[in-house]
DOFI-851573 format. One record per atom (N, C-alpha, C): residue number from 1; x negated, y negated, z; atom name; residue in one letter. Coordinates in Angstrom, 1 decimal, padded with zeros to 4 digits. Atoms other than C-alpha are relative to their C-alpha. Example, Ala and Ser with C-alpha at 12.3 -4.5 7.8 and 13.67 -1.06 7.14 Angstrom:
<sites>
site n:1&xx:-000.9&yy:001.2&zz:000.0&atom:N&res:A
site n:1&xx:-012.3&yy:004.5&zz:007.8&atom:CA&res:A
site n:1&xx:-000.9&yy:-001.2&zz:000.0&atom:C&res:A
site n:2&xx:000.9&yy:001.1&zz:000.0&atom:N&res:S
site n:2&xx:-013.7&yy:001.1&zz:007.1&atom:CA&res:S
site n:2&xx:000.8&yy:-001.1&zz:000.8&atom:C&res:S
</sites>
This chain:
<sites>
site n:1&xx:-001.1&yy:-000.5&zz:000.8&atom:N&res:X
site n:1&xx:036.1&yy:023.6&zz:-179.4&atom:CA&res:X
site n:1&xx:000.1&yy:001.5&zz:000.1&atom:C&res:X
site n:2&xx:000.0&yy:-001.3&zz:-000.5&atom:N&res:X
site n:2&xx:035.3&yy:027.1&zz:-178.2&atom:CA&res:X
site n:2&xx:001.3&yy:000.6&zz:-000.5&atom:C&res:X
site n:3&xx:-000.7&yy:-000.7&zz:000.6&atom:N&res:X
site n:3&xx:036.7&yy:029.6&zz:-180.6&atom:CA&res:X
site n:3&xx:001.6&yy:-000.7&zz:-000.6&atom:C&res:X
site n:4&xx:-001.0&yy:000.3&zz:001.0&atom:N&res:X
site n:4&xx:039.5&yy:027.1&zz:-182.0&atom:CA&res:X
site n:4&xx:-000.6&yy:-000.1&zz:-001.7&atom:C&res:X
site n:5&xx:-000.1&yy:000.5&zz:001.5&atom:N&res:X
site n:5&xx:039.6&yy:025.9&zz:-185.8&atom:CA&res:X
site n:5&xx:-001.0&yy:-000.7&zz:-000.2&atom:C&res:X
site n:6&xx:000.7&yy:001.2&zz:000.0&atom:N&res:X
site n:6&xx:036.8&yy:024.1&zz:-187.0&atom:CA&res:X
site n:6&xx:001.2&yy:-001.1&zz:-000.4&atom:C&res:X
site n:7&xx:-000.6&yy:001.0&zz:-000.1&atom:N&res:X
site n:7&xx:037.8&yy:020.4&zz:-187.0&atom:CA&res:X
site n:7&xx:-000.5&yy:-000.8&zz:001.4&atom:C&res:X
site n:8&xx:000.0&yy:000.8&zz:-001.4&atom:N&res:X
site n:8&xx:038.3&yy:017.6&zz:-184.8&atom:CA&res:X
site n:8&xx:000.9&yy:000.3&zz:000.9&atom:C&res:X
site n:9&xx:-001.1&yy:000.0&zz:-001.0&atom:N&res:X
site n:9&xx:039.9&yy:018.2&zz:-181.5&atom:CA&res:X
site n:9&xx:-000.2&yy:-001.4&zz:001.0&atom:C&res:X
site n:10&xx:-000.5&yy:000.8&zz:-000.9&atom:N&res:X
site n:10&xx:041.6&yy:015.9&zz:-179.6&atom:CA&res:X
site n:10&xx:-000.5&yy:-000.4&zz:001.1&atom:C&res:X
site n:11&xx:000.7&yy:-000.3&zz:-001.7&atom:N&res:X
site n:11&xx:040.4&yy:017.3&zz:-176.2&atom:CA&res:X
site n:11&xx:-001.7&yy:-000.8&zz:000.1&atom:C&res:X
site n:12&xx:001.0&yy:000.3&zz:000.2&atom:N&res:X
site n:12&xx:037.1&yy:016.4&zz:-177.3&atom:CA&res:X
site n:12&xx:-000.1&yy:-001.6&zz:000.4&atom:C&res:X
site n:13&xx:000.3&yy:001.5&zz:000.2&atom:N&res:X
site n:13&xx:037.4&yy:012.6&zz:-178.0&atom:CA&res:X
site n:13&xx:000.6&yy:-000.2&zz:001.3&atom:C&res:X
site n:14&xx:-000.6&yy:000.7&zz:-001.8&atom:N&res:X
site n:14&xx:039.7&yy:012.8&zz:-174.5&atom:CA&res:X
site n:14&xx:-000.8&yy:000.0&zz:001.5&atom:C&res:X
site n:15&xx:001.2&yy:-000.3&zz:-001.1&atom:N&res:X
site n:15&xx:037.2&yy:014.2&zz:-172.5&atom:CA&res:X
site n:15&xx:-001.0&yy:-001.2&zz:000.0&atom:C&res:X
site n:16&xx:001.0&yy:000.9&zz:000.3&atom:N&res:X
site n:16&xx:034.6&yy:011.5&zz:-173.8&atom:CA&res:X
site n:16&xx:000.6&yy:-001.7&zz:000.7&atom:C&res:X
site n:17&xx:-000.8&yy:001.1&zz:000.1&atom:N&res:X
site n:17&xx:037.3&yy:008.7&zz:-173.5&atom:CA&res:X
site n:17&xx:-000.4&yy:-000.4&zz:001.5&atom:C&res:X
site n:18&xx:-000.3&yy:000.4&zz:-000.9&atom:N&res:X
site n:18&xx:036.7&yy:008.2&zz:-169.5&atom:CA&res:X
site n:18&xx:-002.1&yy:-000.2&zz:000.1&atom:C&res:X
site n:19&xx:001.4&yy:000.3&zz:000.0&atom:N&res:X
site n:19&xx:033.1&yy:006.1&zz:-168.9&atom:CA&res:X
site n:19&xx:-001.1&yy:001.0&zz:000.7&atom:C&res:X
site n:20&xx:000.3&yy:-000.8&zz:-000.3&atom:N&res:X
site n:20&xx:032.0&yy:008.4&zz:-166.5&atom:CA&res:X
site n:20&xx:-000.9&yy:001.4&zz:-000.5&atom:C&res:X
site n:21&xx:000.1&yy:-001.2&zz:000.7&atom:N&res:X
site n:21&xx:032.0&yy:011.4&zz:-168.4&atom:CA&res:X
site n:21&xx:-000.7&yy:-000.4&zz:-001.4&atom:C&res:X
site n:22&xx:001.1&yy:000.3&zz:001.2&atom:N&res:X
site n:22&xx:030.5&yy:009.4&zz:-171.4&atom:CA&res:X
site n:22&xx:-001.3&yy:000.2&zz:000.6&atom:C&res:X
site n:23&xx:001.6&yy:000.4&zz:-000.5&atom:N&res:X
site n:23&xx:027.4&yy:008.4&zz:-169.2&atom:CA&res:X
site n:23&xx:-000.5&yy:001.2&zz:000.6&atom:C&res:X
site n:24&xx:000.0&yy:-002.0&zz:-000.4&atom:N&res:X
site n:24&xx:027.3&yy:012.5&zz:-167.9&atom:CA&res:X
site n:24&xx:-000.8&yy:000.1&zz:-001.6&atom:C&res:X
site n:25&xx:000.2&yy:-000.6&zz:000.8&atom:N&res:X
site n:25&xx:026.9&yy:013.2&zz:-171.7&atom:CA&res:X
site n:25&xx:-000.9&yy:-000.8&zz:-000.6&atom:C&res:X
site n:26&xx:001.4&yy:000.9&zz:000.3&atom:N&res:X
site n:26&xx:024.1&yy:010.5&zz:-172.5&atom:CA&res:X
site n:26&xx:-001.0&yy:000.7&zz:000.6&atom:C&res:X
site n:27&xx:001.5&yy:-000.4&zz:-001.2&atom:N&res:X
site n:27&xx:022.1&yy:011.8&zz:-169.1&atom:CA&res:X
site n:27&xx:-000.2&yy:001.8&zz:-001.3&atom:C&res:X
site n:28&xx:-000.3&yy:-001.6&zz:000.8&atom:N&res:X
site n:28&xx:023.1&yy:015.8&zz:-171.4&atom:CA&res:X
site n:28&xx:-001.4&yy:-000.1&zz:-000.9&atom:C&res:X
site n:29&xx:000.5&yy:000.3&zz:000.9&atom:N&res:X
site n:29&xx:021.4&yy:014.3&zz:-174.3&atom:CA&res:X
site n:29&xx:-001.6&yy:000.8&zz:-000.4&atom:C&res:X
site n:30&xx:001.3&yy:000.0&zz:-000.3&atom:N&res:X
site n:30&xx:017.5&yy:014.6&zz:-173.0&atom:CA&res:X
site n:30&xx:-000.1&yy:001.4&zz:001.0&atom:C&res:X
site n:31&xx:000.7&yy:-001.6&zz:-000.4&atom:N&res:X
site n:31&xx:018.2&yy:018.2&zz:-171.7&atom:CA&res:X
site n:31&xx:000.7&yy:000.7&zz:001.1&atom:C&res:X
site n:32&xx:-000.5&yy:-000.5&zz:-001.1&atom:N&res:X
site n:32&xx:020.0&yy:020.5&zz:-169.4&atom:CA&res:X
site n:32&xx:000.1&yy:-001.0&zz:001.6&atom:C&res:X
site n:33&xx:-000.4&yy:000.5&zz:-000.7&atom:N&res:X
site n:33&xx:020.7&yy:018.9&zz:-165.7&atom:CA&res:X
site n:33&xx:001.2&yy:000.6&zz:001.4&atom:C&res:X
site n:34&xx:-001.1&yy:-000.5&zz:-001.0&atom:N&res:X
site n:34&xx:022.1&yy:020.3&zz:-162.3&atom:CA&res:X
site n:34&xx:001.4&yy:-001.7&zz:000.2&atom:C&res:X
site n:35&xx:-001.1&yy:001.3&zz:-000.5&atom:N&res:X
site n:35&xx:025.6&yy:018.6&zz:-160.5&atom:CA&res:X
site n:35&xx:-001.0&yy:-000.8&zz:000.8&atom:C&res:X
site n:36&xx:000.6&yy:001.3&zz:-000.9&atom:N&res:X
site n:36&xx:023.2&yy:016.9&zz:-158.2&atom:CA&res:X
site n:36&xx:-001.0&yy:-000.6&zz:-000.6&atom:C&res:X
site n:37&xx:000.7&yy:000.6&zz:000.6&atom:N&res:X
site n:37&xx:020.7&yy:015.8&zz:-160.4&atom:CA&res:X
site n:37&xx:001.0&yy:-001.3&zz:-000.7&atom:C&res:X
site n:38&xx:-001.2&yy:001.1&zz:000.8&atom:N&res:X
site n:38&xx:023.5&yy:013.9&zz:-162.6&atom:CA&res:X
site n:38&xx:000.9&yy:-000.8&zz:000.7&atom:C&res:X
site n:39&xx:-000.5&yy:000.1&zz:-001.1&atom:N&res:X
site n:39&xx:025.4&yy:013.2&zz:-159.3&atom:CA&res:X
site n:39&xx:-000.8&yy:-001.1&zz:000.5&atom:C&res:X
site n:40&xx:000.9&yy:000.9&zz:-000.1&atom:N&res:X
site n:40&xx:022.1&yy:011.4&zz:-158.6&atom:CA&res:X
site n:40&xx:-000.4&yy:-001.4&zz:-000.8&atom:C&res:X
site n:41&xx:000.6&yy:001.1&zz:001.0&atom:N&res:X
site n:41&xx:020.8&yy:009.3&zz:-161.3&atom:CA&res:X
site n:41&xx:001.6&yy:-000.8&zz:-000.5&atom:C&res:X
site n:42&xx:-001.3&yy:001.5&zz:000.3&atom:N&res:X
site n:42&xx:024.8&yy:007.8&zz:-161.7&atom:CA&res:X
site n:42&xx:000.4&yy:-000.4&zz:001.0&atom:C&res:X
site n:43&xx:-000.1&yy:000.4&zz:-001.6&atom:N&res:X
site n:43&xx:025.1&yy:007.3&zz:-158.4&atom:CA&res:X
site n:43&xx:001.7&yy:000.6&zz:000.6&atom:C&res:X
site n:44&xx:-001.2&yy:-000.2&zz:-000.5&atom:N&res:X
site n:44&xx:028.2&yy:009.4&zz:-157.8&atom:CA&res:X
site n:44&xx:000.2&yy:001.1&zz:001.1&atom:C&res:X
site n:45&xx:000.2&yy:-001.0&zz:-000.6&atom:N&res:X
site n:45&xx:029.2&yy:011.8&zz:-155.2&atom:CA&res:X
site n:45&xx:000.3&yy:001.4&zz:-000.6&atom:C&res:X
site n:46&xx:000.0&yy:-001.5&zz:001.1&atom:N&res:X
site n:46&xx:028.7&yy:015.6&zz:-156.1&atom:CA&res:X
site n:46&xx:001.1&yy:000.5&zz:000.0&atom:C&res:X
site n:47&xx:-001.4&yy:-000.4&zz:000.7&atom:N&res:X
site n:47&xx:032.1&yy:016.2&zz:-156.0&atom:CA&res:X
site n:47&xx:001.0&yy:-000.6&zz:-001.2&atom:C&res:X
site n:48&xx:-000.8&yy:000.6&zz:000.9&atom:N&res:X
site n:48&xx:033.1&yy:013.5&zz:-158.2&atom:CA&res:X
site n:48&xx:-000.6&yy:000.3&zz:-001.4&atom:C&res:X
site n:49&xx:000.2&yy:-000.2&zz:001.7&atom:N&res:X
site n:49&xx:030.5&yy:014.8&zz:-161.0&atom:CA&res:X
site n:49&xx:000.5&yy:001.3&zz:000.0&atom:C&res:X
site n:50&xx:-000.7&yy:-001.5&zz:000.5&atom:N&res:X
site n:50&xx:031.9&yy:018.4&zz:-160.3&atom:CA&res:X
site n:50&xx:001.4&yy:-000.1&zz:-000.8&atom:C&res:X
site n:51&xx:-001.1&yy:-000.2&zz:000.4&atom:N&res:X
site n:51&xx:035.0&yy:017.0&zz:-161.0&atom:CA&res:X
site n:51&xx:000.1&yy:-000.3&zz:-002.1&atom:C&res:X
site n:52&xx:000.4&yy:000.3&zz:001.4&atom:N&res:X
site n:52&xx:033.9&yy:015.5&zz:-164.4&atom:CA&res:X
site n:52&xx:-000.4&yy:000.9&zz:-000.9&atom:C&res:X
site n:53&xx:000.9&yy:-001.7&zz:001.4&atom:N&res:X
site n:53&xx:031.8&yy:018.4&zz:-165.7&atom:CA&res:X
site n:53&xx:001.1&yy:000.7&zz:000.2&atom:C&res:X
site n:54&xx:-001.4&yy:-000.5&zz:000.3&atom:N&res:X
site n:54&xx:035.2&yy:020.2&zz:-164.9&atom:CA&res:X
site n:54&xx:000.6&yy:-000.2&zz:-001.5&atom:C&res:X
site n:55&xx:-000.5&yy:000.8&zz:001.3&atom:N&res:X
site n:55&xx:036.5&yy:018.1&zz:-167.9&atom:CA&res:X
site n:55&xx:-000.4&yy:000.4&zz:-000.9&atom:C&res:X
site n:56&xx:000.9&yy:-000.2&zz:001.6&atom:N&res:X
site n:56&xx:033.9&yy:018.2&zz:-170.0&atom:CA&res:X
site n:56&xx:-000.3&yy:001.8&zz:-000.2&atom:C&res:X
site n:57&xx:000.5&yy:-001.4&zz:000.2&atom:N&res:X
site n:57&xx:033.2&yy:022.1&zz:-169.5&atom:CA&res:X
site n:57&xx:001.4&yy:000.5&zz:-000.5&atom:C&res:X
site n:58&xx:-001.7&yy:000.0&zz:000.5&atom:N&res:X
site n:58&xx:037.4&yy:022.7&zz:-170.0&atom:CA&res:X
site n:58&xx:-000.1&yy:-000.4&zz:-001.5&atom:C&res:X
site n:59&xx:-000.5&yy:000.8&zz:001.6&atom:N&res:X
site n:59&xx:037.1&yy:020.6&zz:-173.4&atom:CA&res:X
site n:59&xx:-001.0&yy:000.7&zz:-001.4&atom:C&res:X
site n:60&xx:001.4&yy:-000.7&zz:000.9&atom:N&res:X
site n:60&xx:034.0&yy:022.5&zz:-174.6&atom:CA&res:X
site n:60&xx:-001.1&yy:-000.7&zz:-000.3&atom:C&res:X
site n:61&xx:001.1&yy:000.6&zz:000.4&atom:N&res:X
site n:61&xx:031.7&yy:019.9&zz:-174.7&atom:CA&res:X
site n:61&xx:-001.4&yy:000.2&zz:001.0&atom:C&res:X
site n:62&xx:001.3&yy:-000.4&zz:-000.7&atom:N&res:X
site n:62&xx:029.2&yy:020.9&zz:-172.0&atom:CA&res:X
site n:62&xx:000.3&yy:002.1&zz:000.2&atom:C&res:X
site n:63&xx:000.1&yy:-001.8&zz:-000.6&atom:N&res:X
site n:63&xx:028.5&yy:025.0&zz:-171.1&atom:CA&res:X
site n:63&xx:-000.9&yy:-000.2&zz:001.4&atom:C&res:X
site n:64&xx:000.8&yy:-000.1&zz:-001.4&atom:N&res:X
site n:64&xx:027.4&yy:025.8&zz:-167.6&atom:CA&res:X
site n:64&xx:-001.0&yy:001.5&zz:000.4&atom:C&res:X
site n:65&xx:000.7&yy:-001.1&zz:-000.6&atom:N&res:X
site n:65&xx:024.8&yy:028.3&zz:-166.4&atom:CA&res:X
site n:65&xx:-000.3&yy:000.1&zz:001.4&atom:C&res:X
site n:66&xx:-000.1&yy:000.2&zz:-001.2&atom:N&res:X
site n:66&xx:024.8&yy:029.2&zz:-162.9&atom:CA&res:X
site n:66&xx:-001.4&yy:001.0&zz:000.1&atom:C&res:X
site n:67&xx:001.1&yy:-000.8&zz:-000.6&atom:N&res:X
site n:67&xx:021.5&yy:030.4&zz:-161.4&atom:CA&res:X
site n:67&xx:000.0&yy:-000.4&zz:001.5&atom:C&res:X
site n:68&xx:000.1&yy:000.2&zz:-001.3&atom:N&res:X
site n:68&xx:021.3&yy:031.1&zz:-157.9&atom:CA&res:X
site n:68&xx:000.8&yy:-000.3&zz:000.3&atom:C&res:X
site n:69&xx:-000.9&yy:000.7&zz:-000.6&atom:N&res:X
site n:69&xx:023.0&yy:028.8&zz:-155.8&atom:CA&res:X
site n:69&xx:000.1&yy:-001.4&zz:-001.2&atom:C&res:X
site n:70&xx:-000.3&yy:001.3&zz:000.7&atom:N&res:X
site n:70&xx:023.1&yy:025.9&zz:-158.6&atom:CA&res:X
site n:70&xx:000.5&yy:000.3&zz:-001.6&atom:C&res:X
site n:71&xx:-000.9&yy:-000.2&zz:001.3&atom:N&res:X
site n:71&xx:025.3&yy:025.6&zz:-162.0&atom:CA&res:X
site n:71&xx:-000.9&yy:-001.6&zz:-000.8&atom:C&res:X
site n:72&xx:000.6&yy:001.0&zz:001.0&atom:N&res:X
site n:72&xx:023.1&yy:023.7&zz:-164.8&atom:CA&res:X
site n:72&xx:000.7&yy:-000.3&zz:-001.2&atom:C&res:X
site n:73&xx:-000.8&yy:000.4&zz:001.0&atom:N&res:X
site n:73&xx:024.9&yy:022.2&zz:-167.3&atom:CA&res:X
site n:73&xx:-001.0&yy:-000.8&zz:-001.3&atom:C&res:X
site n:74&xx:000.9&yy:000.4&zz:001.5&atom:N&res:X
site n:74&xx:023.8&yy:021.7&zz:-171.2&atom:CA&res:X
site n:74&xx:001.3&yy:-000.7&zz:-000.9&atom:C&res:X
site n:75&xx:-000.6&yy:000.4&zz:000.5&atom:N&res:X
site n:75&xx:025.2&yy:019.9&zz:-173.4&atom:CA&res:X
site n:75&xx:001.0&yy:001.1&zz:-001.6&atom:C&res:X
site n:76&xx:-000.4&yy:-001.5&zz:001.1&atom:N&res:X
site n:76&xx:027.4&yy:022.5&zz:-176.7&atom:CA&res:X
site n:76&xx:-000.2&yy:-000.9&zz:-001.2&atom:C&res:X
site n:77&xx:000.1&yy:000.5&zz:000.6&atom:N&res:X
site n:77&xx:026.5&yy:021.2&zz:-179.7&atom:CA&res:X
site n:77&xx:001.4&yy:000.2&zz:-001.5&atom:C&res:X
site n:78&xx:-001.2&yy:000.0&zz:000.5&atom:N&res:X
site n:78&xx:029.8&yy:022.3&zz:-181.5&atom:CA&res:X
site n:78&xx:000.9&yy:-001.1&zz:-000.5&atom:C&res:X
site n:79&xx:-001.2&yy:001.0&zz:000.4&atom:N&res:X
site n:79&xx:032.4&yy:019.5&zz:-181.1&atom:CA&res:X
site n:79&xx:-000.9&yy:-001.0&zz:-000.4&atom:C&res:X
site n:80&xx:000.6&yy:001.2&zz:000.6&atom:N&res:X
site n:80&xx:029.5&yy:017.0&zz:-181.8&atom:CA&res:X
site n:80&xx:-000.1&yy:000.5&zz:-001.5&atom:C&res:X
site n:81&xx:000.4&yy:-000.5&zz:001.7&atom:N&res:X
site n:81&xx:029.0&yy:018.8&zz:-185.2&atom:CA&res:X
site n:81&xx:001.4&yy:-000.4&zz:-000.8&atom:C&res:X
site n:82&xx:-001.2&yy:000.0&zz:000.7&atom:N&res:X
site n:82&xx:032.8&yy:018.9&zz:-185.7&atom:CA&res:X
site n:82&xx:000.7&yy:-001.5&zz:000.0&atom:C&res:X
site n:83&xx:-000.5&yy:000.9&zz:000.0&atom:N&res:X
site n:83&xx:033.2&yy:015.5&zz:-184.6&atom:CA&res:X
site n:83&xx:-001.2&yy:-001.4&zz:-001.7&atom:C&res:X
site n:84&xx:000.9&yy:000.6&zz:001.1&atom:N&res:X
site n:84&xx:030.0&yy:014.2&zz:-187.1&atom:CA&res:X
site n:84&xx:000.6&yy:000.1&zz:-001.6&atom:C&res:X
site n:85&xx:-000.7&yy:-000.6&zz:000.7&atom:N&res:X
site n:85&xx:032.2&yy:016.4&zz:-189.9&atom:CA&res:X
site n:85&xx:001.0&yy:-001.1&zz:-000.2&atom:C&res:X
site n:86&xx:-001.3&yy:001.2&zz:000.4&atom:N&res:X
site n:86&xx:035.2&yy:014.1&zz:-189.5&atom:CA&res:X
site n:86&xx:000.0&yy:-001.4&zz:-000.2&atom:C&res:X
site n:87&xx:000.8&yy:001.1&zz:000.1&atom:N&res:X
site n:87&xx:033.3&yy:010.8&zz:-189.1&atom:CA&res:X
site n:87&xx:-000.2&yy:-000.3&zz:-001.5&atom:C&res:X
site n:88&xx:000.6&yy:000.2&zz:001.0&atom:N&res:X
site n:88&xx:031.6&yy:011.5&zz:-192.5&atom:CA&res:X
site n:88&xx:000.9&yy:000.2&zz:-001.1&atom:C&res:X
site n:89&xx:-000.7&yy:-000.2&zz:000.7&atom:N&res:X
site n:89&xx:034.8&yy:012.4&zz:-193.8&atom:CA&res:X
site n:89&xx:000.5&yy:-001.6&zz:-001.1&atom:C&res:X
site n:90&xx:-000.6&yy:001.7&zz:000.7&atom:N&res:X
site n:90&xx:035.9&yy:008.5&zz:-194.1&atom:CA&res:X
site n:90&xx:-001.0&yy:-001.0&zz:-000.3&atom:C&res:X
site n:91&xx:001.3&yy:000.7&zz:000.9&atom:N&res:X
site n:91&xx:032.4&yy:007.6&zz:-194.9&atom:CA&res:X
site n:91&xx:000.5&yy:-000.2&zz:-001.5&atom:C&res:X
site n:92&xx:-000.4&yy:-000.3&zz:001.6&atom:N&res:X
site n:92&xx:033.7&yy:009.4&zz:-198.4&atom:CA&res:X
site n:92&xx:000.8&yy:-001.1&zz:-000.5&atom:C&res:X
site n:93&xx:-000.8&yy:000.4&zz:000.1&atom:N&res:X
site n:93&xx:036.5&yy:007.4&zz:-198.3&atom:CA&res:X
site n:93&xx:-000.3&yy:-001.8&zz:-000.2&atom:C&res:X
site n:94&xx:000.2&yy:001.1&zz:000.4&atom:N&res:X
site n:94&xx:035.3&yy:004.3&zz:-197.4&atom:CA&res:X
site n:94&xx:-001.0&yy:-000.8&zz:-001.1&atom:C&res:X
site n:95&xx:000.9&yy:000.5&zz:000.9&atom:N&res:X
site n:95&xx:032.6&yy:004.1&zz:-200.1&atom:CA&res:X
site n:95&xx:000.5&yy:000.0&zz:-001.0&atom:C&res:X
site n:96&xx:-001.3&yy:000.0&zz:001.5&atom:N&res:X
site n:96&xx:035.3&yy:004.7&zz:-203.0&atom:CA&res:X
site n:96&xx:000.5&yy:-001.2&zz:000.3&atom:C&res:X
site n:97&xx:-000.7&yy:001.6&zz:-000.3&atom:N&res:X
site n:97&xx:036.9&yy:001.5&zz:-201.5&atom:CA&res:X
site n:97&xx:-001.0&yy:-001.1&zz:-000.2&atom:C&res:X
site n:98&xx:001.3&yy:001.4&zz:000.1&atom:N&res:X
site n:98&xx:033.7&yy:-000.7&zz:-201.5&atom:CA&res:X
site n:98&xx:-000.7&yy:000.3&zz:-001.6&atom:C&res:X
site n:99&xx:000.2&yy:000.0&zz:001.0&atom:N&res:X
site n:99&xx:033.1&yy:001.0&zz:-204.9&atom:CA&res:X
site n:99&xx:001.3&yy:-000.8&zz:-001.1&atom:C&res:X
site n:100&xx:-000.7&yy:000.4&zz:000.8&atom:N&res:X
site n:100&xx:036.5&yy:000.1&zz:-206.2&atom:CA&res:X
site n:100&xx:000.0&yy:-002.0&zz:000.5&atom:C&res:X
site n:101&xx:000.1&yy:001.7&zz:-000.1&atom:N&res:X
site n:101&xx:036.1&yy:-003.6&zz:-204.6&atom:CA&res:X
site n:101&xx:-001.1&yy:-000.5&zz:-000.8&atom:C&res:X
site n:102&xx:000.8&yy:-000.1&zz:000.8&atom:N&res:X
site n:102&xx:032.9&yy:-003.7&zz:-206.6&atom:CA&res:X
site n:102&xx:000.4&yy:-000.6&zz:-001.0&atom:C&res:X
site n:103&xx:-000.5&yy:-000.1&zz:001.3&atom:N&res:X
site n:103&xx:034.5&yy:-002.9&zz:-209.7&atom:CA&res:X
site n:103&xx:001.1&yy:-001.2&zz:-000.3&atom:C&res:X
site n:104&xx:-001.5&yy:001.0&zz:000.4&atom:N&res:X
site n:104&xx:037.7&yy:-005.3&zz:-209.1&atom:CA&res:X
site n:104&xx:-001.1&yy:-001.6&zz:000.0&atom:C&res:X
site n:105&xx:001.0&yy:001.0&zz:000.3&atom:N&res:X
site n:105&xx:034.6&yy:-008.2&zz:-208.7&atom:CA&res:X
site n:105&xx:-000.3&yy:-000.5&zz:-001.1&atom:C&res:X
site n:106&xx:000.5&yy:000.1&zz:001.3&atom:N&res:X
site n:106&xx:033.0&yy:-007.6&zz:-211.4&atom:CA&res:X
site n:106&xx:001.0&yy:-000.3&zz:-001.2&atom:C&res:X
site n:107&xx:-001.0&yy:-000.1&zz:001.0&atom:N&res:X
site n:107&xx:036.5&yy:-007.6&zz:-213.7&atom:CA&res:X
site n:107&xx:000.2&yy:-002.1&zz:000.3&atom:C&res:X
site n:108&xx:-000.5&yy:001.6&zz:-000.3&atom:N&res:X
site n:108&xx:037.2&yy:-011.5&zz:-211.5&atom:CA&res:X
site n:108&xx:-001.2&yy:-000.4&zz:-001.2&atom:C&res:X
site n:109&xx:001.4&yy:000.4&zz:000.0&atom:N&res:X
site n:109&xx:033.7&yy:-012.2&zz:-212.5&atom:CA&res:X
site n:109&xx:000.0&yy:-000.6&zz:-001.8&atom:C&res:X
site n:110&xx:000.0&yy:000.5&zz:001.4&atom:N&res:X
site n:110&xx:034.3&yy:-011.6&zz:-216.4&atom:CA&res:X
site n:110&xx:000.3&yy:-000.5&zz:-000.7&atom:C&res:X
site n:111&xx:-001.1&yy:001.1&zz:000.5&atom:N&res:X
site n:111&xx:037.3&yy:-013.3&zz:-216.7&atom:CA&res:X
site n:111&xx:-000.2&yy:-001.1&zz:000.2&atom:C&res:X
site n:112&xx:000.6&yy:001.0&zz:000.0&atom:N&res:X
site n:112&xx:035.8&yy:-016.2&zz:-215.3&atom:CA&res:X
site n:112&xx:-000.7&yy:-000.6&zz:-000.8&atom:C&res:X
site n:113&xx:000.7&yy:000.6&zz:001.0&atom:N&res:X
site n:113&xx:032.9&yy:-016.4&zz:-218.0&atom:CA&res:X
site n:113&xx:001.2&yy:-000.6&zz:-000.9&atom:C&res:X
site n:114&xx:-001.1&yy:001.3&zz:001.4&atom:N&res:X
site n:114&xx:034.3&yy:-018.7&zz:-220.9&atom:CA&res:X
site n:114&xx:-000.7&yy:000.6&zz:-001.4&atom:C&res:X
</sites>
């Protein structure tokens, strides 16, 4: 989300949305990783994870450091914060609903006794 609004962005969940680029940000997870390391262990060719980390580096969800001749990529811990934020938003929400289904139970419940 680099320097937008906190929140959820769009770009984020679009970037994520193609399997590829999910299974990129799983290998992320357990620690930095060159294009050919990652390139490697998914079995794709190095230009098709360049083209991916493209994606994901554009959307803000990875940062790249170039040393030498090789560009290591980490994962930004940012849009997962902002996406954990919106997630837990409808946590709020849905527990007021399983509170108020609760409560409408308990009312069948009483009316039932005799």
């Amino acid at each position: 989300m680099s320097g937008k609004s906190p929140g959820m962005d769009i770009t984020t969940l679009s970037a994520l949305a193609e399997p590829n680029r999910m299974k990129i940000v799983q290998l992320l997870r357990d620690g930095p990783l060159t294009v050919g390391e990652i390139a490697g262990r998914l079995g794709l060719h190095q230009p098709q994870a360049s083209k991916h980390l493209k994606v994901l580096s554009d959307s803000g969800v990875v940062e790249v450091r170039i040393d030498a001749n090789r560009r290591i990529y980490k994962l930004r811990s940012e849009p997962f914060q902002a996406m954990d934020i919106w997630v837990q938003s409808f946590r709020h929400i849905m527990e007021q609903r399983f509170d108020n289904l609760d409560n409408y139970l308990r009312e069948l419940q009483n009316k039932e006794k005799p």
